[in-house]
Structure formats: structure tokens, C-alpha cells
C-alpha positions in Angstrom: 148.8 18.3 310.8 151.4 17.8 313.4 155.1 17.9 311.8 157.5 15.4 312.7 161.2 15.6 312.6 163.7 12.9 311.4 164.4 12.1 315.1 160.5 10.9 315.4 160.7 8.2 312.8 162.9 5.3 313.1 165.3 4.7 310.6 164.7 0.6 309.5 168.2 0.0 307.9 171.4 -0.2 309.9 173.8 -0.5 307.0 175.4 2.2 305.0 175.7 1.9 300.7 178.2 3.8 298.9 177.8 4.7 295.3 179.5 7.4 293.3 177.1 10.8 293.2 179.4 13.0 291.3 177.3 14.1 288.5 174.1 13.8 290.5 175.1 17.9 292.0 177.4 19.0 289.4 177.1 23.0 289.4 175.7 22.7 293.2 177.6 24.7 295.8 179.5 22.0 297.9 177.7 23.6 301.2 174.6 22.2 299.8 175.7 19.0 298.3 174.4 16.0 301.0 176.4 13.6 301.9 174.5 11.3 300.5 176.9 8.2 300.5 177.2 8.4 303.8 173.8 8.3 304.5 172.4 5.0 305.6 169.9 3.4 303.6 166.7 5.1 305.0 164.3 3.7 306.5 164.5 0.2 307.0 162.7 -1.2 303.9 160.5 -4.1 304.2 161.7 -7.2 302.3 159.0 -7.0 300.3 159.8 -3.5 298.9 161.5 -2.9 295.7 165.4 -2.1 296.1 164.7 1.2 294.0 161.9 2.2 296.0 164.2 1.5 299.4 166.4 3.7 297.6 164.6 6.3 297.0 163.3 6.8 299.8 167.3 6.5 301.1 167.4 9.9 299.0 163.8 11.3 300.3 165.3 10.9 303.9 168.5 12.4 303.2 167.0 15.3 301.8 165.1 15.5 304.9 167.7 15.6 307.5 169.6 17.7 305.6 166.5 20.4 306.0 166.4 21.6 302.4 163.9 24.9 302.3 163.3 26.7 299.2 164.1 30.6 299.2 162.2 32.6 297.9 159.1 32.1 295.9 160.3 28.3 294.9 163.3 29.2 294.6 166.9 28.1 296.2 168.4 24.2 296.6 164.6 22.7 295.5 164.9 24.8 292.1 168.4 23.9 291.5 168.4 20.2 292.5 165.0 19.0 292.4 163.3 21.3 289.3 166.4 22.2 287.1 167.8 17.9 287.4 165.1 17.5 284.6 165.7 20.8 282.9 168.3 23.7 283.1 165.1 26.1 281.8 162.2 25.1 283.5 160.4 28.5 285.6 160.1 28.1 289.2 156.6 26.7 290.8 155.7 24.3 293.1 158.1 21.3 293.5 156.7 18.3 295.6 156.3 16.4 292.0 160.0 17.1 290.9 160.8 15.8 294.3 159.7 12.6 294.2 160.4 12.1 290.7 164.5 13.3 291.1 164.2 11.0 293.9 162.8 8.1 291.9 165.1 9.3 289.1 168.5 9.3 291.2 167.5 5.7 292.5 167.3 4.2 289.3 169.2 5.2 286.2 169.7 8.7 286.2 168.7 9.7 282.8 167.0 12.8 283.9 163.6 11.3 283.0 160.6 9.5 285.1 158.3 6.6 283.5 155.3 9.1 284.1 155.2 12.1 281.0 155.8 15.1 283.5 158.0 15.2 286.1 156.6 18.1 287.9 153.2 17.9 288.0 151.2 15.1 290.5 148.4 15.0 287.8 151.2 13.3 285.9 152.3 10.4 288.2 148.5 10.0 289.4 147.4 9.6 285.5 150.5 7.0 284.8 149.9 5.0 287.7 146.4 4.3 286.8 147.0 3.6 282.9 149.3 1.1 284.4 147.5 -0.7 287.9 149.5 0.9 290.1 146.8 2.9 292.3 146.2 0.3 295.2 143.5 1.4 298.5 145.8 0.8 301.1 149.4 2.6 301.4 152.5 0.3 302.4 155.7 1.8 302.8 157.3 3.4 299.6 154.4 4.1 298.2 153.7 7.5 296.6 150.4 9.4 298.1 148.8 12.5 296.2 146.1 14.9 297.5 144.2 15.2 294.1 146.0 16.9 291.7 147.7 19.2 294.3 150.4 17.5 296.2 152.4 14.6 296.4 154.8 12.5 298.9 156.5 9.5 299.9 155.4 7.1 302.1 157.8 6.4 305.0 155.6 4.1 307.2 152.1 3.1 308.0 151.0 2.9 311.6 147.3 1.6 311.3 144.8 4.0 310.0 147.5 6.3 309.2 151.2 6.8 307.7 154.1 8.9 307.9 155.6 10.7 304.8 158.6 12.9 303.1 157.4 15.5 301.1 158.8 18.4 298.9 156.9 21.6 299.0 155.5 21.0 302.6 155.5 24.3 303.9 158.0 25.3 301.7 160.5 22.3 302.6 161.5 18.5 302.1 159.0 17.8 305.8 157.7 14.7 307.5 153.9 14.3 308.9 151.7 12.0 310.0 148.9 11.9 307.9 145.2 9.7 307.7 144.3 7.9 304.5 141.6 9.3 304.0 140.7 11.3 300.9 143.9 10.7 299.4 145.4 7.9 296.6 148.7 5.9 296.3 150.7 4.4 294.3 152.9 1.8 294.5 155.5 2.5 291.6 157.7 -0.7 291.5 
């Protein structure tokens, strides 16, 4: 699957929205707090999305230019911001479900917890959004997407038979692709 960088996707919203963030990276190293405040909300949202889905995927993008990469096996900013927001002792393993629910998370009310039981595992979200109608057959922007149990994302856009996403864990990074619909499901979470 091709990867796309932030400059490939154009950003929808203009406007910049300030909010305080600081307890969202408190113990963080400053040279790997973003901006985030300073970001403008990204992308441009539909009117018909939900405001915490807009923002969320404000945070999603911001996390994206900002290139965060794990080091080592899970390890670095994605362990500490992503995995350990939701608990200080939880081991190191794949992260694209902590990702989209600190996302979700810092976009709402910040409790450190996600309407779905497990924060870091897609089976989680994927089981929750059924129990409650929220799997649809066609992806719109904000929507989550999952590949089975296995993966999960955001998604950015949808250009026809296909959409572009942010995801955690994408080659060991927050990444953007272009994907096809096919074999996956979605989620529209608000």
C-alpha cells in the first residue's frame, strides 16, 4: 500500500482552536510534547460529523505531522503517550488501538477511559460498536476502520471506492495510506 505524507491530504479546516493540554503530557519530555494547540483543527470536518470525532481526528493529524515512531520493540513516545495515558503499568505490544482510543479519549473528557472495555485491543472497539449499531458498510470521514481483529485506524477521507487514514502501529508509526474498502469494517463512533 502506497504511504502518503501529511502534505498529500488536504487539511479541511482553516481555523485554529486553543484549549489547555497541560495534563494531557505530564511526565513527557518537552521535545516530544506537540504543539497541539497550535495545530489547526485537522482535516476539514464535514458538517455532518460529530465535533469530538473532528476533534479527534485534530489529534490523529497532529500526531501525524509530528512523525511519532516507536523505538524499539513498541517502545518510545507510542508507549509513553499512547499505551501508558490508560495505565502507568501496562507491557509494551502493539499500539494502533491505544491510538485511536487516547485520541478519542483526549477529544472528549479525558478520564483516561474509552466507552469500548479495552483500550488496546481492536477486538475491543470492533465488539462495542456492534453491541451498540455502530458498524455501518460504507466508511465516511471519522469513522474508525479495523482489519479483523488485527489493526485499526482513522478515517481521514473517502475518495470513491477508497479512503485515506491515520493509523498507530503502521510500520511502526502514527502513518497515512490510501486504502480500498474491501475486507475491512467501520465504525462510526459518535
Amino acid at each position: 500500500m502506497p504511504e502518503h505524507s501529511v502534505a498529500d491530504v488536504e487539511p479541511l479546516f482553516d481555523a485554529v482552536q486553543e484549549r489547555p493540554h497541560a495534563d494531557l503530557f505530564a511526565g513527557v519530555p518537552e521535545a516530544e510534547v506537540p504543539d497541539v494547540a497550535a495545530e489547526p483543527l485537522w482535516p476539514a470536518v464535514a458538517a455532518a460529523v460529530d465535533p469530538r470525532v473532528a476533534e479527534a481526528l485534530r489529534y490523529a493529524g497532529a500526531e501525524l505531522r509530528r512523525g511519532v515512531c516507536e523505538t524499539g520493540d513498541n517502545g518510545g513516545v507510542p508507549y509513553t503517550r499512547y499505551v501508558q495515558w490508560f495505565g502507568s503499568n501496562l507491557p509494551r505490544g502493539p499500539w494502533c488501538a491505544y491510538f485511536v482510543s487516547w485520541c478519542w479519549d483526549n477529544a472528549t473528557d479525558r478520564n483516561r477511559r474509552v466507552p469500548w472495555p479495552n483500550p488496546g485491543w481492536v477486538e475491543s472497539v470492533r465488539g462495542w460498536a456492534s453491541a451498540h449499531g455502530k458498524l455501518v458498510n460504507r466508511p465516511r470521514q471519522g469513522d474508525l476502520f479495523g482489519e479483523g481483529g488485527a489493526h485499526i485506524g482513522w478515517v481521514l477521507s473517502v475518495n470513491g471506492s477508497g479512503f485515506t487514514t491515520i493509523e498507530g502501529n503502521a510500520s511502526d508509526c502514527v502513518r497515512s495510506y490510501q486504502r480500498s474498502t474491501g475486507g475491512l469494517w467501520f465504525a462510526r463512533i459518535a
